[in-house]
Backbone as CSV, one residue per row, in Angstrom:
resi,resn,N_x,N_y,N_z,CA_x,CA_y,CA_z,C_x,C_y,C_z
1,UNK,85.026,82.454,85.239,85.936,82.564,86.367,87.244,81.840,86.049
2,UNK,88.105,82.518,86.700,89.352,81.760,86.292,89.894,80.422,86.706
3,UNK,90.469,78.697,86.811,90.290,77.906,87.219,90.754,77.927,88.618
4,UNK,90.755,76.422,89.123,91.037,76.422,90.693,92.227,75.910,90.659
5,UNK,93.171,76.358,91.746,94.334,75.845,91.944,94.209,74.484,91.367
6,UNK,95.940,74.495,91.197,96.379,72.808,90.730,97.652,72.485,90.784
7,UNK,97.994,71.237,91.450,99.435,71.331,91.864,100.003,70.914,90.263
8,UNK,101.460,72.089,89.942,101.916,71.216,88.847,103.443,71.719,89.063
9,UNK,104.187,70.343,88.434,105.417,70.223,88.737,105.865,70.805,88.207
10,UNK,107.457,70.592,88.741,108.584,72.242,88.159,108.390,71.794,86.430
11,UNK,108.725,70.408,86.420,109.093,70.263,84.944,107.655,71.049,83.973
12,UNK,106.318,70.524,84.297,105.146,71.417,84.055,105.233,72.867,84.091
13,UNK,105.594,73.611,85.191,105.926,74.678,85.149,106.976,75.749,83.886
14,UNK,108.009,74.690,83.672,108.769,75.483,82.861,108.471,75.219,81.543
15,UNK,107.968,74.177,81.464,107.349,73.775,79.921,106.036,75.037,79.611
16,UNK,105.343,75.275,80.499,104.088,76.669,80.570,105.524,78.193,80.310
17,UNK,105.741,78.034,81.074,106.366,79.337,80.551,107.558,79.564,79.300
18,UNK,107.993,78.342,79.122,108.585,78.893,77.690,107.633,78.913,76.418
19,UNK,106.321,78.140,76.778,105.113,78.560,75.931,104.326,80.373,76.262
20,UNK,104.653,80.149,76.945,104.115,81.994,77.309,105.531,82.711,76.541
21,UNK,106.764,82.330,76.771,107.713,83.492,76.333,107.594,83.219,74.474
22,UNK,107.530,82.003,73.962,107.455,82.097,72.753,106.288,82.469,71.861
23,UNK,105.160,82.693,72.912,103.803,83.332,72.456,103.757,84.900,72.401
24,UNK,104.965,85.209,73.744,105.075,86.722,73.488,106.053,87.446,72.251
25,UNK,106.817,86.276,72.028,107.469,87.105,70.248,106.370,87.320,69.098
26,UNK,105.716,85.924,69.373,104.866,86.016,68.174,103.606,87.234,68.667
27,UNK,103.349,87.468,69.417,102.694,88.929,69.514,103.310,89.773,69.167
28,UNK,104.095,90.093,69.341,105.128,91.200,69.405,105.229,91.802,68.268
29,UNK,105.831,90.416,67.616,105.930,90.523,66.090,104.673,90.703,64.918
30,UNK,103.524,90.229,65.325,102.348,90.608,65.084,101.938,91.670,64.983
31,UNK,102.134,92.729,65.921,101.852,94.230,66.160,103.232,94.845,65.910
32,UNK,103.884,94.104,65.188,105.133,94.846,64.576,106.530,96.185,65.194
33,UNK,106.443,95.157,66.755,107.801,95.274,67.863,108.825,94.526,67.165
34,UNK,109.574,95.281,67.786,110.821,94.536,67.648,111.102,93.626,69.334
35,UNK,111.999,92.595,69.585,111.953,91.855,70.454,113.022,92.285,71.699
36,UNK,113.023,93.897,71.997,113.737,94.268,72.734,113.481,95.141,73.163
37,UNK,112.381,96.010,72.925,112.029,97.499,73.083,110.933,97.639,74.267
38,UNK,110.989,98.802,75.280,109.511,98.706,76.114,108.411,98.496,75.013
39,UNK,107.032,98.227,75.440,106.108,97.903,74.477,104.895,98.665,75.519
40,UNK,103.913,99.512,74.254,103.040,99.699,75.572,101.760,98.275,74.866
41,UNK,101.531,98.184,76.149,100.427,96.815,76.486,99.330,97.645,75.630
42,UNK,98.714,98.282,75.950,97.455,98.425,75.247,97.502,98.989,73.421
43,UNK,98.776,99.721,73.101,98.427,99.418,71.413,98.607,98.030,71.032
44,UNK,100.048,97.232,72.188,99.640,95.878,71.200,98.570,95.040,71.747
45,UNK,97.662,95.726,72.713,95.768,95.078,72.473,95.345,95.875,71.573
46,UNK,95.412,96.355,70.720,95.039,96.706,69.730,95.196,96.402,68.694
47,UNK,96.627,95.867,68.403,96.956,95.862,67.470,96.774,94.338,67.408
48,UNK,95.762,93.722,68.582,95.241,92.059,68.386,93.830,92.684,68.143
49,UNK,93.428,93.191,67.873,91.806,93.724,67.747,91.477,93.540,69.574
50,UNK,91.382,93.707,69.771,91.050,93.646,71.712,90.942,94.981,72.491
51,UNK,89.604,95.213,72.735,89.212,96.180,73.621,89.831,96.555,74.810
52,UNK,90.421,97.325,75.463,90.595,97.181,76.595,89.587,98.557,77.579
53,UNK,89.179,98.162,78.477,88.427,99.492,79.457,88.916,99.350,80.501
54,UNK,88.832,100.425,81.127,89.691,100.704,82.759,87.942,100.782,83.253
55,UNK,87.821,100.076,84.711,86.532,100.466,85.000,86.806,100.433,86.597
56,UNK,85.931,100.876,87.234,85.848,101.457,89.074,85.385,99.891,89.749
57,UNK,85.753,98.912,89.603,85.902,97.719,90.176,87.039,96.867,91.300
58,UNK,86.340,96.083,91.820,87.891,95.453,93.169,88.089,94.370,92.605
59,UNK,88.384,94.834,91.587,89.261,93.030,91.264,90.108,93.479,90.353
60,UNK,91.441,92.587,89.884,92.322,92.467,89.256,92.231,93.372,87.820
61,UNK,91.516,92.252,87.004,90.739,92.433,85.841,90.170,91.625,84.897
62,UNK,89.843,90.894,83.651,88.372,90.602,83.527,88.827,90.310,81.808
63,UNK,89.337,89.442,81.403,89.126,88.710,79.464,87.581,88.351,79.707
64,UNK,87.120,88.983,78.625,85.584,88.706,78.029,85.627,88.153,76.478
65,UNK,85.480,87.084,76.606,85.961,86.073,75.190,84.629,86.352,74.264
66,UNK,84.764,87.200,73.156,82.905,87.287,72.431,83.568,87.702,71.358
67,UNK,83.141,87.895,70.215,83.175,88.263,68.963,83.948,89.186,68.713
68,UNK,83.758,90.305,69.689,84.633,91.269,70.430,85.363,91.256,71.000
69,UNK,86.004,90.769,71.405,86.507,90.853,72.284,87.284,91.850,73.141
70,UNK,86.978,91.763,75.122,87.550,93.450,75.769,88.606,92.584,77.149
71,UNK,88.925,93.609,77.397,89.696,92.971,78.040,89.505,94.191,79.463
72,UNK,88.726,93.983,80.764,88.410,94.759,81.851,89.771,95.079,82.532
73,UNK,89.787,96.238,83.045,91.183,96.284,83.848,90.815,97.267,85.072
74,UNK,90.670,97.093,86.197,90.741,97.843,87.382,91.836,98.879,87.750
75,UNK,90.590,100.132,87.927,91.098,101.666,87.993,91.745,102.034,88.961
76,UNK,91.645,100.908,90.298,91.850,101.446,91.601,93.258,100.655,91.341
77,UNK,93.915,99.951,91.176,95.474,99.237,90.693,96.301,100.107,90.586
78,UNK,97.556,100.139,91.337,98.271,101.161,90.831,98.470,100.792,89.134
79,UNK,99.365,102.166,88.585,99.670,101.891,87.109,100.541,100.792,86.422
80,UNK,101.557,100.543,87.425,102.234,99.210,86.632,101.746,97.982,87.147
81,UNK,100.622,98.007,88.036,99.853,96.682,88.389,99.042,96.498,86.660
82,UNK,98.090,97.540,86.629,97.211,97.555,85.679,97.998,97.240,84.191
83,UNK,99.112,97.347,84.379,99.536,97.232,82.793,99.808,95.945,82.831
84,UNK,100.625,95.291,83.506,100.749,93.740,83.916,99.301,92.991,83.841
85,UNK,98.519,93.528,84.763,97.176,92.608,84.671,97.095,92.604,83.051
86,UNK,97.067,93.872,82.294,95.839,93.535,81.025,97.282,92.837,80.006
87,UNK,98.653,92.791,80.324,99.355,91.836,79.802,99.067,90.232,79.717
88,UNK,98.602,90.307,81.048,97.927,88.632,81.443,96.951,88.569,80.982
89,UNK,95.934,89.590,80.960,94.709,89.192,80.532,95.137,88.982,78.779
90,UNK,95.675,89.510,78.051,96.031,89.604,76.638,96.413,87.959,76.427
91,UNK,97.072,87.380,77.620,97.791,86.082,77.385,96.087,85.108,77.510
92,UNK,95.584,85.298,77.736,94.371,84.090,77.998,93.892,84.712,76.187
93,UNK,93.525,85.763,75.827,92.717,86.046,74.662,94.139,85.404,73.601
94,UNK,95.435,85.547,74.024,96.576,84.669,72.711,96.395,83.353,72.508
95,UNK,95.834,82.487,74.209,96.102,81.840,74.185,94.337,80.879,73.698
96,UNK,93.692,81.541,73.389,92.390,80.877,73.049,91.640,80.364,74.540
97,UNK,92.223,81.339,75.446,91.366,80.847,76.910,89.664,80.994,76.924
98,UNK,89.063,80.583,77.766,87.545,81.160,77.779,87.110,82.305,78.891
99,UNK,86.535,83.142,78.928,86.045,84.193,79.269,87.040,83.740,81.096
100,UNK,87.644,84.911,81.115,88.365,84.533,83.090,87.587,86.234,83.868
101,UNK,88.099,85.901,84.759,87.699,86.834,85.822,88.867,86.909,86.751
102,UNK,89.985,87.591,87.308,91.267,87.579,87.940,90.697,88.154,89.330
103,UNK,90.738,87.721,90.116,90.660,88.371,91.776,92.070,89.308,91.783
104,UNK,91.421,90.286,92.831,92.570,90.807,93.540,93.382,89.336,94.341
105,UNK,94.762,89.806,93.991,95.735,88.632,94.865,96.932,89.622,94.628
106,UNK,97.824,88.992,95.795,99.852,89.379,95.599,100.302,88.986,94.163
107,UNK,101.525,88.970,93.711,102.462,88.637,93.122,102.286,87.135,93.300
108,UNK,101.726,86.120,92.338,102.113,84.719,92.359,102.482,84.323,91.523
109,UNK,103.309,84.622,90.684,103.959,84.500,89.225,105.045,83.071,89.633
110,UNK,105.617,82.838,90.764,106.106,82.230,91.525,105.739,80.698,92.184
111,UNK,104.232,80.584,92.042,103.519,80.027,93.382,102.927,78.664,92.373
112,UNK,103.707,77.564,92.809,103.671,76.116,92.036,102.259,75.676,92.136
113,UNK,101.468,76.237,92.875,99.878,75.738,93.123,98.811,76.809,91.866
114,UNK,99.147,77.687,90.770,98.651,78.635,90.384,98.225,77.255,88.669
115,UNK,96.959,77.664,88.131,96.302,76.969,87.167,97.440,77.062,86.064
116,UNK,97.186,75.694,85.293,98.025,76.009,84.315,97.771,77.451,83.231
117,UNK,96.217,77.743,82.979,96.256,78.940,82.108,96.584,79.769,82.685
118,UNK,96.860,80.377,84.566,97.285,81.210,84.676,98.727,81.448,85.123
119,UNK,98.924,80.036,84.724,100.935,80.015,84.999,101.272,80.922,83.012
120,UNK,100.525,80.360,82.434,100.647,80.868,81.077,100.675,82.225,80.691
121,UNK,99.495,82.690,81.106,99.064,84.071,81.120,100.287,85.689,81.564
122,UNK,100.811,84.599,82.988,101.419,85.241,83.699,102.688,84.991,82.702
123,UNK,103.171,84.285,82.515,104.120,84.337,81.435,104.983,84.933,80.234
124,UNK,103.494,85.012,79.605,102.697,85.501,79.058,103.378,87.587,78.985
125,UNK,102.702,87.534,79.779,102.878,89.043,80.178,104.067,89.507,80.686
126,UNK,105.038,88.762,81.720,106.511,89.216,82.001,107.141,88.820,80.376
127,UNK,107.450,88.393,79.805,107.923,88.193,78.721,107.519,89.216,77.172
128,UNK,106.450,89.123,77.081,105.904,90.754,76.483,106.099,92.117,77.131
129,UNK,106.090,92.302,78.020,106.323,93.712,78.514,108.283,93.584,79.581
130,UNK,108.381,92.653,79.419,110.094,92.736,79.563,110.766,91.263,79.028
131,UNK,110.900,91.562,77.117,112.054,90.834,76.618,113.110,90.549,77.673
132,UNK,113.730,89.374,77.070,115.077,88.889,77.562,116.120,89.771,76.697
133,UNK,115.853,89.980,75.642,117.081,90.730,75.411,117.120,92.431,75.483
134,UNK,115.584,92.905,75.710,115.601,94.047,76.397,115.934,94.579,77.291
135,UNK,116.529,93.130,78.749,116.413,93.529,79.939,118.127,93.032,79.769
136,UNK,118.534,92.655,78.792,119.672,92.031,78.811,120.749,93.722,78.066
137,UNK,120.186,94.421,77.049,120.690,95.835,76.951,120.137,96.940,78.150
138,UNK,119.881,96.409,78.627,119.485,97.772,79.686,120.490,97.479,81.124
139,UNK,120.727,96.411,81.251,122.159,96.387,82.400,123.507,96.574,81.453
140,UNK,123.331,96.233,80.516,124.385,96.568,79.468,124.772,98.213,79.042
141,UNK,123.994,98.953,78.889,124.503,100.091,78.689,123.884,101.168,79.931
142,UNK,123.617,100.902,80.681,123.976,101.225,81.867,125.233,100.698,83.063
143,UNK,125.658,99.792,82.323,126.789,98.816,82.737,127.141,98.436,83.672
144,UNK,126.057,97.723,84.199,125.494,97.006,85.386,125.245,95.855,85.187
145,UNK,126.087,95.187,86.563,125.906,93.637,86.542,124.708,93.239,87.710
146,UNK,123.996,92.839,87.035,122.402,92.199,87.403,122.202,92.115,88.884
147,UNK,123.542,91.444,89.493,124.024,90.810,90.779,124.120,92.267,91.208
148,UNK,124.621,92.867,91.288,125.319,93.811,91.811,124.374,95.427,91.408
149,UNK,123.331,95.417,91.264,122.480,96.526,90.952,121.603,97.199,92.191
150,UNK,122.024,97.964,92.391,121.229,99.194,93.504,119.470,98.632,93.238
151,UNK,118.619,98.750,94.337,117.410,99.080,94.265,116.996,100.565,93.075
152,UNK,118.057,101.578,93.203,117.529,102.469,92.655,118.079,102.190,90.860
153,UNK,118.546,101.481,90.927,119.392,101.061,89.471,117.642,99.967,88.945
154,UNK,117.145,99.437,89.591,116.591,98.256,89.318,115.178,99.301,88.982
155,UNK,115.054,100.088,90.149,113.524,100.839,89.583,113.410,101.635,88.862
156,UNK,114.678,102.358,88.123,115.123,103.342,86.780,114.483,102.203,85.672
157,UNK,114.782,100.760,85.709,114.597,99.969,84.597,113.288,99.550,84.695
158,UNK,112.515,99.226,85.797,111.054,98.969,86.054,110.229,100.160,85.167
159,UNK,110.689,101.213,85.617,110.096,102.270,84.984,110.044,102.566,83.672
160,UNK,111.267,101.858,83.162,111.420,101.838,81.543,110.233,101.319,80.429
161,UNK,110.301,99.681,81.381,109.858,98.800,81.063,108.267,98.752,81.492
162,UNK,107.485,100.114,81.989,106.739,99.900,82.563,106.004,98.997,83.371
163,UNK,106.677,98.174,84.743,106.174,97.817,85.401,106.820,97.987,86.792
164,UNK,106.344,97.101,88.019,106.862,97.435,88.813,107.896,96.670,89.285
165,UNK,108.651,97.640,90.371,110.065,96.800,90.860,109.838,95.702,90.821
166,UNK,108.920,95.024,91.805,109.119,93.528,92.460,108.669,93.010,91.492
167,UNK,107.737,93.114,90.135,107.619,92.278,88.969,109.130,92.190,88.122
168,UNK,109.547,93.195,88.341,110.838,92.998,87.776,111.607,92.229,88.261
169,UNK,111.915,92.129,89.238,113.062,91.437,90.105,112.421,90.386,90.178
170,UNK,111.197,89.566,90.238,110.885,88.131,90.581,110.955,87.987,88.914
171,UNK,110.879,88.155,87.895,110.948,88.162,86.531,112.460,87.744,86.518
172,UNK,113.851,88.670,86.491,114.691,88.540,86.721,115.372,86.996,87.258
173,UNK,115.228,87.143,88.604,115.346,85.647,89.636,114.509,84.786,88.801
174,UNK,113.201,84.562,88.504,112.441,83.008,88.187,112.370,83.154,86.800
175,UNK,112.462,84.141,86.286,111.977,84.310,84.697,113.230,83.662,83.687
176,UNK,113.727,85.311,83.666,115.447,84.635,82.470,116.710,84.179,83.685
177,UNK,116.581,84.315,84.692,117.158,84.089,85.798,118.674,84.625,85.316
178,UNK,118.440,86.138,85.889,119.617,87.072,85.431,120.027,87.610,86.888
179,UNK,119.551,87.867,88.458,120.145,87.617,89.510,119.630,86.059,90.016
180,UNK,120.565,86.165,91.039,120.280,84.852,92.325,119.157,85.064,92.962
181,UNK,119.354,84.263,93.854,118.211,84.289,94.958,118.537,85.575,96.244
182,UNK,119.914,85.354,96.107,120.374,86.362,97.491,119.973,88.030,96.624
183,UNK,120.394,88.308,95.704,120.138,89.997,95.087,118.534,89.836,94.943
184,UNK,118.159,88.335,94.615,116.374,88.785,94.577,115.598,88.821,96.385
185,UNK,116.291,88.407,97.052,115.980,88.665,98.731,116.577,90.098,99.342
186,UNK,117.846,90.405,98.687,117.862,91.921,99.580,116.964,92.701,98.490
187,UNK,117.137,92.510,97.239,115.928,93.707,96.733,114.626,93.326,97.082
188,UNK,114.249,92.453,97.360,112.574,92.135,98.033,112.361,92.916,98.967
189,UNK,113.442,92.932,99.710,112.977,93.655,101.459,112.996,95.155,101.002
190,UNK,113.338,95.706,100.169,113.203,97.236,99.288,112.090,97.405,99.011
191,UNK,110.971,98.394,99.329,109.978,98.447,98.705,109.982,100.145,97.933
192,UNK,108.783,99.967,97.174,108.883,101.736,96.275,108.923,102.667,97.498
193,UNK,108.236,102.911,98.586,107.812,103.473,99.128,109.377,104.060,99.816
194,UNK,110.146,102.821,100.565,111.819,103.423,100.548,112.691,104.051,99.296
195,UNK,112.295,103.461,98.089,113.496,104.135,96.750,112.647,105.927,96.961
196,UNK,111.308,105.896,96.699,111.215,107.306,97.115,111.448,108.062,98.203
197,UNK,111.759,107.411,98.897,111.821,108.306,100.221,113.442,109.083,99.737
198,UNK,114.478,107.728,99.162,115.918,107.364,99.187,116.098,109.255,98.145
199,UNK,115.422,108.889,97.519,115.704,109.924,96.086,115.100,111.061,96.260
200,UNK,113.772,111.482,96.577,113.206,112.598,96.880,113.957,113.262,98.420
201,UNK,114.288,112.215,99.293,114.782,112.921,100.528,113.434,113.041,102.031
202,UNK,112.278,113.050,101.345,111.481,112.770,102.431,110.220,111.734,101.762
203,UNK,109.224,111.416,102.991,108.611,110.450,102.493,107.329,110.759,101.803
204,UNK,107.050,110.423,101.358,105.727,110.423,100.156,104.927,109.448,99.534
205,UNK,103.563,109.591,99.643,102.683,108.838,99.268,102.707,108.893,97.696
206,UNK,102.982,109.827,96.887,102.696,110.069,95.370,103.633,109.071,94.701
207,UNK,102.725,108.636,93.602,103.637,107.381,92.329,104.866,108.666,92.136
208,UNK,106.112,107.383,91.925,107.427,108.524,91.242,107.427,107.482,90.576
209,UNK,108.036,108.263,88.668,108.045,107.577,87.913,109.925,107.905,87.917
210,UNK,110.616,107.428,87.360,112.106,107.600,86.918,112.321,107.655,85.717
211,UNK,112.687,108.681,84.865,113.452,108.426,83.325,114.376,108.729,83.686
212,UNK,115.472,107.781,83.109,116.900,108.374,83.599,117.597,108.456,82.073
213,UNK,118.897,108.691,81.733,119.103,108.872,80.555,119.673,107.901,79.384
214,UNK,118.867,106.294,80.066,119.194,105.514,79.239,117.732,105.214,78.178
215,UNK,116.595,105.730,79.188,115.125,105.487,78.856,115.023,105.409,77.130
216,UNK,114.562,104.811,76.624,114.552,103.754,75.354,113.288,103.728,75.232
217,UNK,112.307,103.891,75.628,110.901,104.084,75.240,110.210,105.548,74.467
218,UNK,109.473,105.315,73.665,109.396,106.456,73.009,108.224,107.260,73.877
219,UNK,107.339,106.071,74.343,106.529,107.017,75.764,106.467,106.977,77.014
220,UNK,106.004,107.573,77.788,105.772,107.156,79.332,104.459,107.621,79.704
221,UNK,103.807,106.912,80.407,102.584,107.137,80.972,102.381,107.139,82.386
222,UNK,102.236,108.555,82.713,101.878,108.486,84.311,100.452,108.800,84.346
223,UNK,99.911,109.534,85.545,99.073,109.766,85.972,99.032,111.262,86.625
224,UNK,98.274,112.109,86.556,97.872,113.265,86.917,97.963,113.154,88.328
225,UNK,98.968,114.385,88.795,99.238,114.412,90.090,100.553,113.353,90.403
226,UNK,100.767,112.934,89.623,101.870,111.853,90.124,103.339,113.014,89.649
227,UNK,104.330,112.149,90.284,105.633,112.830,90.062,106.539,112.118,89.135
228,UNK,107.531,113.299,88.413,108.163,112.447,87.113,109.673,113.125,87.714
229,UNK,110.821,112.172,87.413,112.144,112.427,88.066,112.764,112.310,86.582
230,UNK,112.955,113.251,85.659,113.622,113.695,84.406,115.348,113.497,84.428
231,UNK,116.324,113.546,83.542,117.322,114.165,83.676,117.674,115.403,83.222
232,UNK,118.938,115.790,83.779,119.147,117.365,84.444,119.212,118.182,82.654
233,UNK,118.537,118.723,82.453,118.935,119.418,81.425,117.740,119.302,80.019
234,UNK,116.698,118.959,80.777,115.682,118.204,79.857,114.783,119.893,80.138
235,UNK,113.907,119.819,78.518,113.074,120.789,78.213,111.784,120.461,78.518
236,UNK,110.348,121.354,79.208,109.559,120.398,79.029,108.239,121.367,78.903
237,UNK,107.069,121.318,78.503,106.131,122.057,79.025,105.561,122.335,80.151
238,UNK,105.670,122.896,80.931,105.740,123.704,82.615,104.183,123.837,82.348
239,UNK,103.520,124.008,81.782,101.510,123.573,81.082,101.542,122.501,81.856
240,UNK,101.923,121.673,81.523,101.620,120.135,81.461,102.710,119.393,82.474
241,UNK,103.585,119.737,82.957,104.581,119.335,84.474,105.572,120.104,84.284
242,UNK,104.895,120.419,86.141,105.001,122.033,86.599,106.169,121.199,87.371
243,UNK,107.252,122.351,87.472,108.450,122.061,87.979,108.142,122.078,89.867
244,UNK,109.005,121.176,90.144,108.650,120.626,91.680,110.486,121.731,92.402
245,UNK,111.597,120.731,91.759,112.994,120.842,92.681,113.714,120.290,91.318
246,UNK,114.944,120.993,91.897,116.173,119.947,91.821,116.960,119.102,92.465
247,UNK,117.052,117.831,91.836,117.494,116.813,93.130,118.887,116.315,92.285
248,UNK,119.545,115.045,93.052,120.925,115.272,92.636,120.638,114.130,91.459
249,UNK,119.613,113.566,91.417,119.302,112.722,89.913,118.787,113.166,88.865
250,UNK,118.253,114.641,89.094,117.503,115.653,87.998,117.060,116.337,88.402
251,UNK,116.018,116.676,87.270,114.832,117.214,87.652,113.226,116.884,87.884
252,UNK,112.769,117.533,89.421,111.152,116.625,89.654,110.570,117.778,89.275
253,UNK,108.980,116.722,88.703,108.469,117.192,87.928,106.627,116.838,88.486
254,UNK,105.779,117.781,88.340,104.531,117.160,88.985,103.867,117.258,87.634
255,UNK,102.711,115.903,87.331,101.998,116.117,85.913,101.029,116.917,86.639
256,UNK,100.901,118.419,85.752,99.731,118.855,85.936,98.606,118.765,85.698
257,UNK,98.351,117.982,84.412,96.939,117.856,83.792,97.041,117.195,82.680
258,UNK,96.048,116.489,82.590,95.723,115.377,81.240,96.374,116.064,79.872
259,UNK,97.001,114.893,79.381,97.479,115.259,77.528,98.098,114.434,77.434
260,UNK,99.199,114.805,76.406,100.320,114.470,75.612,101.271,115.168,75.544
261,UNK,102.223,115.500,76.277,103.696,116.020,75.740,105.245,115.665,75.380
262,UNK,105.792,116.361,74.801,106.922,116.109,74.195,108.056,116.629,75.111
263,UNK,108.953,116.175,75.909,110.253,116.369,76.514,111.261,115.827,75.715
264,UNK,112.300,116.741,75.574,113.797,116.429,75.401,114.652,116.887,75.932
265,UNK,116.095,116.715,75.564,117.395,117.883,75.966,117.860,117.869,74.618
266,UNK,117.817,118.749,74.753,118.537,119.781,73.347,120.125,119.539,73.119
267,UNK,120.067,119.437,71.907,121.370,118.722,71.553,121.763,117.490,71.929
268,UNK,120.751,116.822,72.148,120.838,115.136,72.747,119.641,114.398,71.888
269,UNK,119.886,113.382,71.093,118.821,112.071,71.425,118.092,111.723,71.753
270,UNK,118.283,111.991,73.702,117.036,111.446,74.261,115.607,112.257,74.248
271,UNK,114.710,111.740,74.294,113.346,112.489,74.126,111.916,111.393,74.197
272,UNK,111.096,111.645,74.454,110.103,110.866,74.747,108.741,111.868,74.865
273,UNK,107.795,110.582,74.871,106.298,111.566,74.617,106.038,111.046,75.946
274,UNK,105.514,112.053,76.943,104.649,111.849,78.463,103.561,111.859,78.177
275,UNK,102.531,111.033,78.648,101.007,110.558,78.244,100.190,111.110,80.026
276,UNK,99.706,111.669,79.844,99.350,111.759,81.034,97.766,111.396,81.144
277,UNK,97.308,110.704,81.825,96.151,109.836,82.005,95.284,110.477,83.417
278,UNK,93.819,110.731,83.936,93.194,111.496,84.863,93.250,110.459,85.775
279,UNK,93.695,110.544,86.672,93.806,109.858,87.843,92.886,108.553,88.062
280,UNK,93.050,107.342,87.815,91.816,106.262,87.663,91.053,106.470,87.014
281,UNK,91.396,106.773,86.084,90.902,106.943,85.003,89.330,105.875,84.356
282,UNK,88.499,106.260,84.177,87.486,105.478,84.107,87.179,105.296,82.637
283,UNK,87.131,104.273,81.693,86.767,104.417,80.308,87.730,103.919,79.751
284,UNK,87.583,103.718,77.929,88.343,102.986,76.916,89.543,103.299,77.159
285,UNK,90.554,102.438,77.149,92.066,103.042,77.055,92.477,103.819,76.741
286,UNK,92.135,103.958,75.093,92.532,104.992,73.898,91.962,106.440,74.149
287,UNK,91.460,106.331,74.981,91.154,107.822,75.098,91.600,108.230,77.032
288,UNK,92.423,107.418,77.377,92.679,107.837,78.643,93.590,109.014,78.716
289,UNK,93.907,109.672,77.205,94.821,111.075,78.195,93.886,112.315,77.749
290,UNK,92.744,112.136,77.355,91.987,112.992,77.256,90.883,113.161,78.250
291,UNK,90.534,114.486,78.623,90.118,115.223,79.578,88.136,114.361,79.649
292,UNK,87.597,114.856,78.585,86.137,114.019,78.508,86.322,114.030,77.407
293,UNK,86.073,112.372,77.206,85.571,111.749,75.997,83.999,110.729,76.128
294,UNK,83.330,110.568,74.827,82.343,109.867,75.032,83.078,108.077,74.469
295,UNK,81.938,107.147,75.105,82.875,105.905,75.331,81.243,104.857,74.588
296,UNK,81.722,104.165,74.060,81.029,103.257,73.092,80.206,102.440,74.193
């Protein structure tokens, strides 16, 4: 189980997390990232030898410290919860932790009463899955000042970076502290549920993912049935996401069914592989965009 609260001071606090951010280069660099690029979480658990499984459980997710080592991650999480959790969980197996167990809880990345291994962990994981100097070119050539960035400017980059808004923005504010407190309080009161409403035009329960045309990742991973917001002029397999509309940010897109595909625009650069994963997907990571696989 993971430990029990413990009060520790700011100076404690920041001393834990520049040990989490300098633990996440040396991963990085380990699985052979560069220190600026989205990263997906589960090749570099792989590329630490580390199991990861998605399984039908109510909790967070689950480091199992053994010879083997796996790393549990809960199916029912939305998708950029789950990638964050098994970021944290990756930070207890970097950090030589012993076997944890994570409850469902909010966002406490923040919260001065949280254990020191899981002030680490958490660290840990905003810093691996969003570099400082990744997040530092992505207001840059979108040419946006941090302060001054739209909700919908902020969840184009969440999406990049695969995770979610409000991990981003409390990352931002407490992390490399690239807005204030006031841009991290009006984007707080923003939730996903308004940027989709803002962009699609009506309201909707379905994940929207955003690539917009700065996207820098070579993949994206949604989920079957979820919606993908492309830019205008992009090629794609209509197999694999079936055209929805045109909206004034692109084109929407619904994943139709488990795979792998290739989108671009022609005569452009940009291009990326869409991973599409079966809805809560149950089983080994590595085989989450396939339809049935057998699982060890």
């Amino acid at each position: 189980m993971s430990a029990q609260p413990s009060n520790t001071s700011l100076a404690e606090r920041k001393a834990l997390v520049m040990q989490g951010m300098q633990a996440s280069i040396t991963a990085r660099m380990k699985a052979g990232l560069d220190l600026k690029s989205p990263a997906c979480i589960y090749g570099l658990c792989e590329a630490h030898n580390v199991v990861v499984r998605f399984n039908d459980i109510n909790m967070e997710g689950m480091y199992d410290r053994t010879s083997k080592p796996r790393i549990h991650v809960s199916a029912l999480r939305p998708l950029a919860r789950r990638t964050f959790t098994c970021a944290h969980e990756l930070g207890h197996h970097v950090f030589g932790h012993g076997s944890t167990i994570d409850e469902l809880r909010e966002d406490q990345v923040n919260s001065g009463d949280r254990p020191p291994n899981e002030i680490l962990a958490d660290a840990f994981a905003a810093f691996t899955l969003m570099p400082t100097l990744g997040l530092r070119e992505a207001f840059a050539k979108r040419h946006l000042d941090p302060n001054r960035a739209t909700a919908l400017d902020m969840y184009a980059i969440a999406c990049n970076f695969g995770v979610g808004q409000a991990t981003l923005v409390n990352h931002l504010a407490y992390g490399v502290n690239m807005i204030n407190q006031m841009q991290r309080d009006r984007l707080g009161r923003i939730t996903p549920k308004m940027i989709r409403t803002e962009l699609l035009g009506e309201v909707v329960s379905t994940p929207l993912t955003v690539a917009d045309l700065h996207w820098n990742s070579p993949t994206l991973d949604i989920e079957q049935d979820a919606l993908l917001l492309l830019p205008s002029g992009v090629v794609v397999d209509t197999s694999m996401l079936a055209p929805e509309r045109v909206l004034a940010g692109g084109r929407l897109f619904r994943a139709a069914k488990c795979g792998i595909t290739r989108v671009a625009i022609p005569g452009n650069s940009w291009a990326t592989y869409v991973r599409i994963a079966k809805r809560q997907y149950v089983g080994l990571a590595r085989f989450r965009h396939l339809e049935d696989t057998a699982d060890d």
